[in-house]
N, C-alpha and C positions, 0 to 999 in steps of 0.2 A: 068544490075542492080543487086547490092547482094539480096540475098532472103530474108536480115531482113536488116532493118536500125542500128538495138543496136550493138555494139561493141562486146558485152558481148556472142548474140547469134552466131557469126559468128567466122567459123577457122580461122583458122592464115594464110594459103591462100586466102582467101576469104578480109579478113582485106590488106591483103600486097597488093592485085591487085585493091581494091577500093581506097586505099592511093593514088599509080600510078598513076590512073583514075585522081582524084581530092582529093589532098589533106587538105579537111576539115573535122573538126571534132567541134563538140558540147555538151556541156557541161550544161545539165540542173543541175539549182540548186532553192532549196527551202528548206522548216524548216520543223522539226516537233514540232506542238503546239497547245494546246487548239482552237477550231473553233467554239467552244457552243454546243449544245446538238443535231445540226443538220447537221454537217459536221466533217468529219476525222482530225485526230489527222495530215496526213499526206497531205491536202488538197493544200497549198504550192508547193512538191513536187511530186507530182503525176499532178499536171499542167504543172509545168515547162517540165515534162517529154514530155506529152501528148504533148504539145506546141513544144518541141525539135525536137518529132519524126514527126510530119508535117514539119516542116521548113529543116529535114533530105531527106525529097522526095523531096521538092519543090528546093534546091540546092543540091541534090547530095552528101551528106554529111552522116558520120558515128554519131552517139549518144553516146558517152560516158559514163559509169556507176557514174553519178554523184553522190556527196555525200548528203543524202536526208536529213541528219541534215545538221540543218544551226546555225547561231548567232543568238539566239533570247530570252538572259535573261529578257526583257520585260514579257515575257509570261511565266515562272517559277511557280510564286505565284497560275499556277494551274497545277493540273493533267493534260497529257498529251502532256505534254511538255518535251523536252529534246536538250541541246539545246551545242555547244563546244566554247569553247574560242576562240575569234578573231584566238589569235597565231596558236591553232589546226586548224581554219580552212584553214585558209592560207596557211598552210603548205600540207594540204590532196590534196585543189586544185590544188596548184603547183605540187604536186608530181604525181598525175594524168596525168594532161595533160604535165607535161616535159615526162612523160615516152612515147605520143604517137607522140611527138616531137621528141625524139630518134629514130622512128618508120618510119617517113619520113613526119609526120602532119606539115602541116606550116601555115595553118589556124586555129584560132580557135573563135567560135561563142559563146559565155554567157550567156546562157537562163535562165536570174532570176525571181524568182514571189516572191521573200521574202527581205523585206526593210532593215532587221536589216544585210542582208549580204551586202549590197552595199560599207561601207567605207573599208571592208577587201576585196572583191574581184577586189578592184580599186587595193589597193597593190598588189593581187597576178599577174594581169593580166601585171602590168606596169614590175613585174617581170619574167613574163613568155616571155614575148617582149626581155625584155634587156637581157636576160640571158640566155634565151633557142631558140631569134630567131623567135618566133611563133610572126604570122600579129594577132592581136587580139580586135574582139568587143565585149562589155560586151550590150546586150539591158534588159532593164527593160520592162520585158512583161507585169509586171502587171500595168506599166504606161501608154504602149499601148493600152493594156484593155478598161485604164482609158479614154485617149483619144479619145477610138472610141465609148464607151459605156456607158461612166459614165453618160451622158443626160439622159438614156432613166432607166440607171439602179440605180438612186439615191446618184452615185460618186461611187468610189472606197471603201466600208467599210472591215471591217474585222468581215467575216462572213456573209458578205450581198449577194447581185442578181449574183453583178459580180462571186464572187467566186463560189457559188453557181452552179451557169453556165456552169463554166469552171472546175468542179468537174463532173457535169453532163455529159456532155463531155467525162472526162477522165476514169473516175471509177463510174460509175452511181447509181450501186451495196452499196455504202456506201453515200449516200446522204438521209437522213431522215427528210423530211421537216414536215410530222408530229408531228413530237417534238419539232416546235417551240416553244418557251413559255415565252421566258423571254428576250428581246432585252433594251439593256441599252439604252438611250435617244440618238433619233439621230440627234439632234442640239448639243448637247452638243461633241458627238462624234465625228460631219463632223469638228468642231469650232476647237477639240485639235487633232487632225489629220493637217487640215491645216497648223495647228503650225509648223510639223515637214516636211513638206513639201514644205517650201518656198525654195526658191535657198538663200538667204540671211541671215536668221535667224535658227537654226537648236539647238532645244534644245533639254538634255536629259534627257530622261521619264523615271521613276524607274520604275512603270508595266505599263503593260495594262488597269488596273484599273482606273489611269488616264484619258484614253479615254472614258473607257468604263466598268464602275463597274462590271458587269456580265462577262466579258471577254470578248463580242463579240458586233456589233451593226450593225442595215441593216434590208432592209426588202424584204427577198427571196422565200415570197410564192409563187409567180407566175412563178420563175423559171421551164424549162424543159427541158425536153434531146434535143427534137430538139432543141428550141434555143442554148442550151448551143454549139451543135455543129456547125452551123452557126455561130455561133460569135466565136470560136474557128477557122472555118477556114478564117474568115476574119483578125481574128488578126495573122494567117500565112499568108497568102497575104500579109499582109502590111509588114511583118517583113521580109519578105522574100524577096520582090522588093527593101528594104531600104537597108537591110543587103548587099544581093546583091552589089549594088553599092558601098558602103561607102569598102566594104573588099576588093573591084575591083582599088578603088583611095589610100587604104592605102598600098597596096602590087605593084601598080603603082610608088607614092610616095614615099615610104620603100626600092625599088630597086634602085631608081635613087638615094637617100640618101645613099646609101651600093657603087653605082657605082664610088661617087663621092671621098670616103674615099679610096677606090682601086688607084684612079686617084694618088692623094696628096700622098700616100704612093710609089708610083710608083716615081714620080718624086721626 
């Protein structure tokens, strides 16, 4: 096993004989943006990370130096935010992972927690596929979250139990639940969230303010480090037994599709 999971901390020996080994690699991604007065500006991707480098042990897999800005002009209208154009992001991803595609990577794993990147990194991935060759899943972690915790954690908010959690978890150090004080309405909040969350209906929100006047909305007092890391390692379990399989049937899949054009070309 290498002695770090990140890309970043490891030689260029060390990188070339875990490629050999198995060549996967992951790619977290998340935003940076306003979270309210009791979570990081960078709380998005500092999960994703956290979330990455679990699911890097549990398959054998390298971490990526992901890009911590993400898409997210919703959250502009405050401090703390900063956020790049579709076009820039798509482009940083691809350029990314084609260079660890050049390297001998032919896996690659998606670890998002931020919504506003999902229509750009459906394009970069179906581009990284076609063009570079790479087996590619994109998982929405923070839907898995949603799935396994939203019951207990009052849904998926922004700024609420879940993230909360899963900050605690990652960077403990910056999680100030002291300073709650001002959470926007959370019917009003879960109601225009739902909005943008059907598989059918998908409308676009000028801010956040929309959802959620204050910028944030959730209720994450009771959040704690222990939970947040229990519920962090269940949500790599799950991603990791899923991922697993589905990377296992597309690169199964992928070959026989590549075996089939060899044939036809042939004859």
């Amino acid at each position: 096993m290498p002695p770090s999971r990140r890309f970043s901390e490891l030689t260029q020996p060390e990188i070339a004989a875990q490629l050999q080994k198995n060549p996967l690699v992951i790619l977290p991604t998340g935003s940076v943006e306003q979270h309210g007065p009791h979570l990081p500006a960078g709380t998005d991707s500092f999960v994703a990370d956290v979330i990455s480098e679990a699911l890097a042990e549990r398959m054998d897999g390298l971490v990526l130096p992901g890009p911590a800005v993400g898409v997210t002009p919703m959250h502009m209208p405050f401090e703390g935010t900063v956020t790049f154009t579709p076009e820039t992001y798509m482009r940083v991803v691809t350029e990314i992972c084609a260079s660890t595609a050049a390297h001998g990577a032919r896996s690659l794993l998606i670890v998002n927690w931020h919504e506003g990147n999902i229509p750009s990194l459906a394009i970069a991935a179906e581009d990284l596929h076609r063009k570079h060759g790479m087996t590619v899943l994109t998982v929405q972690a923070c839907y898995v979250a949603a799935d396994l915790f939203g019951e207990e954690c009052n849904g998926l908010t922004h700024g609420g139990e879940i993230e909360a959690l899963a900050v605690l978890a990652a960077r403990p150090e910056l999680v100030h639940l002291d300073r709650i004080d001002y959470s926007s309405d959370h019917q009003h909040g879960r109601r225009m969230d739902r909005l943008r969350r059907t598989r059918s209906y998908q409308p676009v929100l000028t801010d956040i303010r929309t959802i959620a006047p204050t910028g944030w909305y959730g209720t994450p007092e009771k959040a704690t480090e222990r939970r947040g890391v229990a519920m962090l390692n269940k949500i790599a379990d799950s991603i990791a037994a899923e991922a697993t399989e589905l990377l296992d049937l597309l690169e199964k899949s992928q070959s026989g599709t590549g075996e089939m054009k060899r044939l036809r070309k042939a004859s």
